[in-house]
Phi, psi and omega in degrees: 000339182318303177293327181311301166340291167302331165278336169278010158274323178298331190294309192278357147289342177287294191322289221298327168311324200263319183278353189273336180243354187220106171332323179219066176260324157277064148233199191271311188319311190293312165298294211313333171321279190290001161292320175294333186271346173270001168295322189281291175318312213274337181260337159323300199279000164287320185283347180263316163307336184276339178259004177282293177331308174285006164090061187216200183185150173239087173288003202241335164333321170299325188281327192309296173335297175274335148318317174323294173322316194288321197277340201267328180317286186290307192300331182256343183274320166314295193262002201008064147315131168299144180341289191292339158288319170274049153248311191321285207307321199285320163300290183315339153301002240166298183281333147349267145348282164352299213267342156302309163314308193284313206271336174276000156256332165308266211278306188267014190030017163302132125048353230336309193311334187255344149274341143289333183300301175328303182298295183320336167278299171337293169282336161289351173296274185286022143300281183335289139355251165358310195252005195067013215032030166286162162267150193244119182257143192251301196120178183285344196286344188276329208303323185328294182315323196271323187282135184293121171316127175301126175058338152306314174099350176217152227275150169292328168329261179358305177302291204294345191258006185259321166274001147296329171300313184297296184307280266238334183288306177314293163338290179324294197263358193238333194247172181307279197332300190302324199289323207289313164345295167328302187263006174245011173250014152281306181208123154328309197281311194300333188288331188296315213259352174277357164117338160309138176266124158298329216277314165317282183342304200300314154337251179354299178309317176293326157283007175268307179289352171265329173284319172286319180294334163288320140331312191282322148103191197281316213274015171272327154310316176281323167296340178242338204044054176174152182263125188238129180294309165304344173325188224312074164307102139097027172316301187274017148281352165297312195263350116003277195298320196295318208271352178260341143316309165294015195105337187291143186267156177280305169298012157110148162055023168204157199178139166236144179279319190314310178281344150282304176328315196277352174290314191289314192299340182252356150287343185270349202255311198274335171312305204296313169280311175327297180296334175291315166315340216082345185313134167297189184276346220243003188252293177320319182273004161289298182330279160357298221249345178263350192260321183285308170319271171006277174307334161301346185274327200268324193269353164297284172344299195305326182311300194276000000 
């Protein structure tokens, strides 16, 4: 928790920076934004952290996302399924994915990086398909999830992606699975030879990250009340950027679920004040892209 700390006094000088240079940042607009935006990130990048951990990468979430959506889209305004049968299929759709991914880098030993690559073009496709390449509008019955509880103040998204943080931390850290994780992104052969099969393991994860990317989603749906083919375009360099903020190595075997959260919480805090200053778009996504060095540089230090 030590390191956790530190990113979270950096979370709390980017608020304080943002609120000191942009007028209306401490307000309730300004959380409800960034409330909204963070569930569909915040359960990717839990799943992109468990496979970072295993020295792996999910380049195809984002693609994930938008199939999912394309698929929840269609089963319920096309074929009109009830909601909860279109939420299944669009997850299930998404562990799909997952499971593709897993058993031809697991089993067939590719690549992950050219099989995720791969899945990410796959999957924006058939989004693309699916939908006509249109965006498909669902309606308010999906929007609920996305909308803030009378007197709570924040969205069932929201709830659900803060206890998954929670579960997946517990995991991470409590159990056989979370350990065997551990030891097979320090060193794989030594994990082999202590008697583990990696190839489940390797599997699994990926089929957890293809299932939260199907999670993110119903829950990116429920924030447009419509399924967008186009939808989360470089979602997983977001959710990337957030877990190697948050501590997770790139290189495999250290990693916080707490600490991809505060990763998120400060890629979404820093989006959010950037647009309140004005940075153009085409400025922000330097900054972005200069705060995703930056931590690779900082999680290389931490390496040596």
């Amino acid at each position: 928790m030590f390191e956790e700390f530190f990113i979270f006094i950096a979370l709390l000088l980017l608020v304080a920076f943002f609120g000191f240079t942009a007028d209306n940042f401490f307000s309730a607009g300004t959380l409800t934004a960034i409330l909204t935006q963070l569930p569909a990130l915040t359960v990717v990048t839990i799943g992109m952290t468990l496979v970072l951990i295993t020295g792996g990468i999910d380049l195809s979430v984002g693609s994930v996302v938008a199939l999912s959506s394309a698929v929840i889209g269609i089963a319920f305004a096309v074929f009109e399924l009830p909601l909860l049968v279109s939420a299944l299929l669009g997850i299930a759709a998404g562990g799909c994915a997952g499971l593709i991914n897993g058993v031809l880098g697991a089993y067939f030993r590719l690549p992950i990086f050219i099989v995720t690559l791969g899945m990410l073009e796959a999957g924006r496709g058939m989004a693309y398909l699916v939908t006509n390449s249109q965006t498909v509008y669902i309606g308010p019955s999906i929007q609920s999830l996305a909308l803030p509880i009378s007197g709570i103040g924040v969205s069932v998204s929201f709830l659900i992606s803060l206890t998954l943080v929670v579960l997946a931390q517990l995991a991470l850290t409590r159990t056989v699975f979370g350990r065997y994780l551990i030891a097979i992104g320090t060193n794989e052969t030594a994990a082999k030879i202590s008697g583990i099969r990696t190839e489940p393991y390797l599997t699994w994860v990926l089929v957890i990250s293809g299932l939260l990317a199907g999670l993110g989603g119903l829950m990116n749906a429920a924030y447009l009340g419509a399924s967008d083919p186009n939808a989360a375009i470089g979602l997983e360099l977001s959710a990337i950027a957030a877990a190697v903020i948050g501590g997770t190595s790139l290189m495999g075997g250290r990693g916080s679920i707490i600490g991809a959260f505060i990763g998120v919480l400060i890629i979404s805090v820093l989006q959010n004040g950037l647009a309140q200053l004005g940075i153009s778009e085409p400025f922000k996504r330097l900054i972005t892209g200069l705060v995703i060095i930056l931590a690779v540089l900082i999680d290389r230090w931490r390496s040596r």
